[in-house]
C-alpha positions, 0 to 999 in steps of 0.5 A: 826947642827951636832948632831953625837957628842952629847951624847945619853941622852943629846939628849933625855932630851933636843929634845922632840921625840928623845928618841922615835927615839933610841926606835925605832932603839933599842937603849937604852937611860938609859944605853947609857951614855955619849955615842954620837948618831954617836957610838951609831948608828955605835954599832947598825948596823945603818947609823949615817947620816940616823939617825941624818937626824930623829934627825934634822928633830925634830928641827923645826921652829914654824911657825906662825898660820894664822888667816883666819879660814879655813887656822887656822882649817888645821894648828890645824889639823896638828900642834896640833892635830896629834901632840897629837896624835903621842906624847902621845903614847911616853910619856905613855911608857916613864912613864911606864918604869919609874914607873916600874924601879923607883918605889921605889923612893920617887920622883917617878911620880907615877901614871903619866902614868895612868893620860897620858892615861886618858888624851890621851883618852879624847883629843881624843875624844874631837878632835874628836868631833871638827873634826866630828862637830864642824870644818865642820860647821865652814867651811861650814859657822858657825851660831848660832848653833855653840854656844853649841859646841863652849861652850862645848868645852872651858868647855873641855879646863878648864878639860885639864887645871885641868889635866895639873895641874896634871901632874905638882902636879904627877912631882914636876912641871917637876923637875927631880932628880939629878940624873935621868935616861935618859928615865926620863928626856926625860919623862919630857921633852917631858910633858913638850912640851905637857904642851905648846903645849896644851896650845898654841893650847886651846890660839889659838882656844879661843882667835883666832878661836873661837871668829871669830863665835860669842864667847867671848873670854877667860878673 
């Protein structure tokens, strides 16, 4: 996929992580409109083919989630939970600015990057708490001791869920203005695959992992 000839805020609003790729190097995606990521890139000093190779690699195929619990328990741990953590950060500073630079406009999601960072801090420790305790056991053979934590932890999922619907009451339900910036689209874009990422990974421990030690699974 060729990307040297898509502009810099299509890019950002579009792929969840590219706006934190031009952070990075220093390119500013609300004042690089309509520019393409190969001028972009050149107008920085940079290697355009070094930087659409970080560009592709944010394209990936989902792959499919195994059943089999210790296979399930490695794919959470890479695909979700270091995921969170690597985008959250991200999504905290995008709100961040846009608040500060927007914050005279009624659409404004005031307060997002506030709800980002509890919500950040919170699934940490909650993955925390599946990593120390509750996955060990799974892999060491589960019982019933793995009733309480596994209740405690779907208990922990309705918060997320009360927390997701937060985010989309602070956003108009992701819905930027006409006329956003490109740092706020790429905001609500990158909420947005958080949103489904979460998701997914509460579906595949309720309906999937959970079960295979004696939970009933979500109605």
């Amino acid at each position: 996929m060729d990307l040297f000839r898509r502009t810099i805020d299509d890019l950002a609003s579009e792929l969840p992580g590219a706006a934190e790729v031009f952070h990075r190097h220093r390119i500013d995606v609300c004042t690089s409109h309509g520019v393409s990521a190969r001028r972009a890139a050149i107008a920085r000093g940079l290697d355009p083919i070094a930087m659409e190779a970080e560009l592709q690699a944010l394209y990936s195929v989902e792959p499919i989630a195994p059943t089999e619990p210790q296979a399930l328990i490695a794919h959470i741990l890479k695909r979700y939970h270091a995921t969170h953590l690597r985008e959250f950060p991200e999504a905290i500073r995008l709100a961040t600015m846009v608040e500060t630079v927007h914050r005279h406009s009624d659409l404004c999601p005031i307060g997002l990057a506030d709800h980002l960072a509890e919500m950040a801090e919170d699934l940490e420790h909650h993955q925390q708490k599946e990593e120390a305790v509750l996955f060990p056991l799974m892999l060491a053979g589960g019982g019933p001791m793995l009733q309480f934590p596994i209740a405690r932890m779907n208990q922990e999922h309705e918060d997320v869920e009360r927390q997701l619907g937060m985010i989309a009451s602070l956003t108009r339900n992701l819905t930027t203005p006409p006329d956003a910036c490109g740092s706020w689209t790429a905001l609500y874009a990158l909420c947005r695959k958080i949103t489904d990422d979460l998701r997914e990974h509460m579906r595949i421990e309720t309906e999937v992992l959970f079960p295979q030690f004696g939970a009933t699974p979500a109605s």
